[in-house]
Backbone bond lengths (Angstrom), bond angles and torsions (degrees), N, CA, C in turn:
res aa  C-N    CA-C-N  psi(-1)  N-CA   C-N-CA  omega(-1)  CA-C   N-CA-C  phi
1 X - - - 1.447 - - 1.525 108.80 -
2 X 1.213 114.48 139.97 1.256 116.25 -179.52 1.991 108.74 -117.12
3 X 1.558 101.08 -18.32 1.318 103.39 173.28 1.411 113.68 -149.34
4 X 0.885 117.54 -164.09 1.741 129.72 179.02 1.539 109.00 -66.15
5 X 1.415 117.49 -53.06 1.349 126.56 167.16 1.487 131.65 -51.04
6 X 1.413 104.51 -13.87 1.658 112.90 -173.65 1.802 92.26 -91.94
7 X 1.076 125.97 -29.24 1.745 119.38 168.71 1.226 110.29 -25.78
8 X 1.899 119.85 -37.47 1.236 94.50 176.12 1.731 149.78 -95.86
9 X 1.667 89.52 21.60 1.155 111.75 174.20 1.103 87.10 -75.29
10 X 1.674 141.41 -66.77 1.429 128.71 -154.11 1.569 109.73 -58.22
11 X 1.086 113.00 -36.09 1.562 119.09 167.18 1.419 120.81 -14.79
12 X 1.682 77.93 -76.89 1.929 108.86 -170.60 1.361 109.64 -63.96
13 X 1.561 107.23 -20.28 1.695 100.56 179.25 1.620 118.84 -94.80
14 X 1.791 96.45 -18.44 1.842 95.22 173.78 1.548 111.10 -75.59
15 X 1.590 108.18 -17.89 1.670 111.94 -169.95 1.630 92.47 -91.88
16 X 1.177 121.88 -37.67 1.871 114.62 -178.12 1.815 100.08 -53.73
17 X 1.033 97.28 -83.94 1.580 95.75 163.15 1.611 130.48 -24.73
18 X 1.198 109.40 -30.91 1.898 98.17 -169.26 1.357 119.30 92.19
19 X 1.650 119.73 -3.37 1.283 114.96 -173.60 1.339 123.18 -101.73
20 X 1.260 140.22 -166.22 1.521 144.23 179.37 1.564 93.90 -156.38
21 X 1.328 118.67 33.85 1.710 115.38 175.40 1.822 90.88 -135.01
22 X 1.619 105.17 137.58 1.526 106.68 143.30 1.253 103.09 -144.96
23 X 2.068 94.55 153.39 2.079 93.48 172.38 1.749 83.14 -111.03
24 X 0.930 95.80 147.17 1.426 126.00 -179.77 1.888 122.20 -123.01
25 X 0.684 117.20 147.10 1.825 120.84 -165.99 1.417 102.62 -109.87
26 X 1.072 123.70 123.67 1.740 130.86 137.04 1.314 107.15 2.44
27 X 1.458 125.92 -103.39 1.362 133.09 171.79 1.291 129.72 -28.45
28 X 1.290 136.58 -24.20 1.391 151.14 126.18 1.468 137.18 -33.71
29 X 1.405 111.94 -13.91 1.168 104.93 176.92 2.009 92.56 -130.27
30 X 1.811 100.48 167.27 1.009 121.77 -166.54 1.797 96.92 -56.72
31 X 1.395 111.34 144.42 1.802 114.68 159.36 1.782 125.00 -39.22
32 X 1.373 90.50 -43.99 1.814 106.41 175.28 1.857 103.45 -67.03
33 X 0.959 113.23 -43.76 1.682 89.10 174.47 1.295 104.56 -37.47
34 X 1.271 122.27 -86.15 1.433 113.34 -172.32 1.564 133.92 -28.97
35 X 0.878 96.64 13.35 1.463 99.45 -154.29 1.808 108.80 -132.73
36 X 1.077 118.49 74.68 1.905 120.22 -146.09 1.357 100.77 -57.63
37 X 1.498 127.08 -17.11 1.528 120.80 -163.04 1.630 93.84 -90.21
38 X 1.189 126.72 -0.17 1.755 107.21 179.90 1.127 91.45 -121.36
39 X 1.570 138.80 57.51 1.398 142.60 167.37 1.368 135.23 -0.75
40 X 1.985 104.53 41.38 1.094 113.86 167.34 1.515 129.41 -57.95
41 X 1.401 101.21 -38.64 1.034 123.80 -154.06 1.415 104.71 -85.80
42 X 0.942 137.32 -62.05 1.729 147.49 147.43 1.495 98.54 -24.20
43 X 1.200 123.97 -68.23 1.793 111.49 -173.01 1.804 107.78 -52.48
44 X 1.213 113.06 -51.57 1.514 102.39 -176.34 1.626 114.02 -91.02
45 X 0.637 126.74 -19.47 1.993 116.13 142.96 1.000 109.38 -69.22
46 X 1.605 147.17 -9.67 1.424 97.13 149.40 1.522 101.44 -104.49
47 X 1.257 146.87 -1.84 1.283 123.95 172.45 1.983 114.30 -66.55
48 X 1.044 99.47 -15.03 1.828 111.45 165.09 1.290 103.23 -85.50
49 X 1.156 134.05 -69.71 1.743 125.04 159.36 1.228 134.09 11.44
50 X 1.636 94.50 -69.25 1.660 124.12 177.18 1.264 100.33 -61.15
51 X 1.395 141.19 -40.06 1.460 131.76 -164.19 1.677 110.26 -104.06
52 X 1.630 107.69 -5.09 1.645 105.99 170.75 1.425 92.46 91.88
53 X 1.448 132.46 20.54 1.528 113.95 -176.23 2.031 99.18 -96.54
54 X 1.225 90.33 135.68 1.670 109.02 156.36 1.474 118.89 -70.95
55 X 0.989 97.16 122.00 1.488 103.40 161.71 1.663 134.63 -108.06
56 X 1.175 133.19 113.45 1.874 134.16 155.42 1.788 102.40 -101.53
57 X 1.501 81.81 119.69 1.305 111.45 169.91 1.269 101.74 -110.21
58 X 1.920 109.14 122.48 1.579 125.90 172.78 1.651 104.41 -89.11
59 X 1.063 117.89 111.76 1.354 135.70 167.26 1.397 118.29 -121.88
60 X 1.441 116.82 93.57 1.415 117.83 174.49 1.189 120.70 -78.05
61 X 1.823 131.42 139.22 1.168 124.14 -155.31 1.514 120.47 -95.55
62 X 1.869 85.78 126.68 1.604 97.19 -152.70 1.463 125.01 141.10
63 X 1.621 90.68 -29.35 1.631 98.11 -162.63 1.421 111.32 -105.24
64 X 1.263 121.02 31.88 1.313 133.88 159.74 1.883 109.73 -175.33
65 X 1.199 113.27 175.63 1.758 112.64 -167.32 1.738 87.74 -132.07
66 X 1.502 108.25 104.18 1.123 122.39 146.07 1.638 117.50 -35.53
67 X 1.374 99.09 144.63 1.697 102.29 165.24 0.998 119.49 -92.98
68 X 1.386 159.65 173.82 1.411 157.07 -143.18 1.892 100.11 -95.67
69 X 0.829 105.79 -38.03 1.518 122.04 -174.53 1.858 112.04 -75.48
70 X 1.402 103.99 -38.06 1.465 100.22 -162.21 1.648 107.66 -87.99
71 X 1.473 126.26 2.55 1.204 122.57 152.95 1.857 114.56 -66.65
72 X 1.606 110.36 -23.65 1.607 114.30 -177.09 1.882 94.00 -74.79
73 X 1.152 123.02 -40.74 1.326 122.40 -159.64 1.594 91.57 -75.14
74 X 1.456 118.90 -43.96 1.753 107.61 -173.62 1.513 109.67 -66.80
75 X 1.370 126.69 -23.53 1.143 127.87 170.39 1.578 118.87 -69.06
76 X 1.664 123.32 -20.33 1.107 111.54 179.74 1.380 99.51 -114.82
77 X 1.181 129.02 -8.65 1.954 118.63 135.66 1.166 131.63 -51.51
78 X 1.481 126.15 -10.55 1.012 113.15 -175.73 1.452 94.60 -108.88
79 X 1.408 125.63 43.58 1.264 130.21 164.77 2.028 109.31 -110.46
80 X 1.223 83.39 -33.17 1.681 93.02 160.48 1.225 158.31 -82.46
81 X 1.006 154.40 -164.11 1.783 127.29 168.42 1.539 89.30 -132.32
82 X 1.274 120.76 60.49 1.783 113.02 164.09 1.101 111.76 -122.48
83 X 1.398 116.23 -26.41 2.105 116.22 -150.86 1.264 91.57 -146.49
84 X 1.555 135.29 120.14 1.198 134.91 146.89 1.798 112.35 -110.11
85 X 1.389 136.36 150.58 1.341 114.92 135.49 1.062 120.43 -82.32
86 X 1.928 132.77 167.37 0.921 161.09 158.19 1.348 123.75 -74.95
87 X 1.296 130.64 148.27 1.706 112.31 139.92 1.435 113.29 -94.31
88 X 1.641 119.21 -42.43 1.590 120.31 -177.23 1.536 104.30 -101.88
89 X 1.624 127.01 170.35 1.155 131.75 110.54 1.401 121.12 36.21
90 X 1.473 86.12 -100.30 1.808 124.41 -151.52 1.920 83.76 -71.43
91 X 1.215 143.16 -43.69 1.456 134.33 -123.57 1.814 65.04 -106.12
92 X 1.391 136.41 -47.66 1.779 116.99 -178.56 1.581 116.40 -44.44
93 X 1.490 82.04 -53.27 1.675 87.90 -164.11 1.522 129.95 -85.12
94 X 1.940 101.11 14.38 1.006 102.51 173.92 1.787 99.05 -110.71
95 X 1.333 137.81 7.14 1.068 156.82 176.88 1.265 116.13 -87.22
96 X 1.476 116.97 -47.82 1.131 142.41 162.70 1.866 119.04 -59.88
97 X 1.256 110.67 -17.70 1.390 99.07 178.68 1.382 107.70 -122.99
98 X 1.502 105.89 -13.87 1.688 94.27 151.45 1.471 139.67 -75.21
């Protein structure tokens, strides 16, 4: 993804598939996600939202610089069952199938 609008490739590929799960990578998504004041990140969680898709995001620590704000937003995701980060792999996709 390079922007907010490319979410709906992930869309078309959780609905080609049959699923309502994606793991998604750090490096894969635009720099501004991270970043809560250029409301990348809010536009494409909820355009996954709208379709019921889960998300695990693998972010190993280090491999991108949070913005001051988007540790408050992972804290009030983790009140939901849509958006988690990861550190490994294995810790998404075992999140993801529970």
């Amino acid at each position: 993804m390079t922007r907010a609008d490319d979410a709906s490739r992930v869309i078309e590929a959780c609905l080609s598939y049959r699923t309502l799960r994606a793991l998604l990578y750090a490096p894969n998504l635009p720099e501004r996600f991270f970043d809560l004041s250029s409301g990348e990140a809010g536009a494409i969680l909820q355009k996954l939202r709208n379709y019921r898709i889960r998300v695990a995001l693998v972010c190993p620590p280090g491999s991108v610089t949070f913005s001051s704000r988007f540790g408050e937003m992972l804290a009030e995701e983790s009140l939901r069952r849509d958006f988690r980060v990861f550190e490994t792999r294995q810790a998404a996709r075992d999140w993801l199938a529970a």
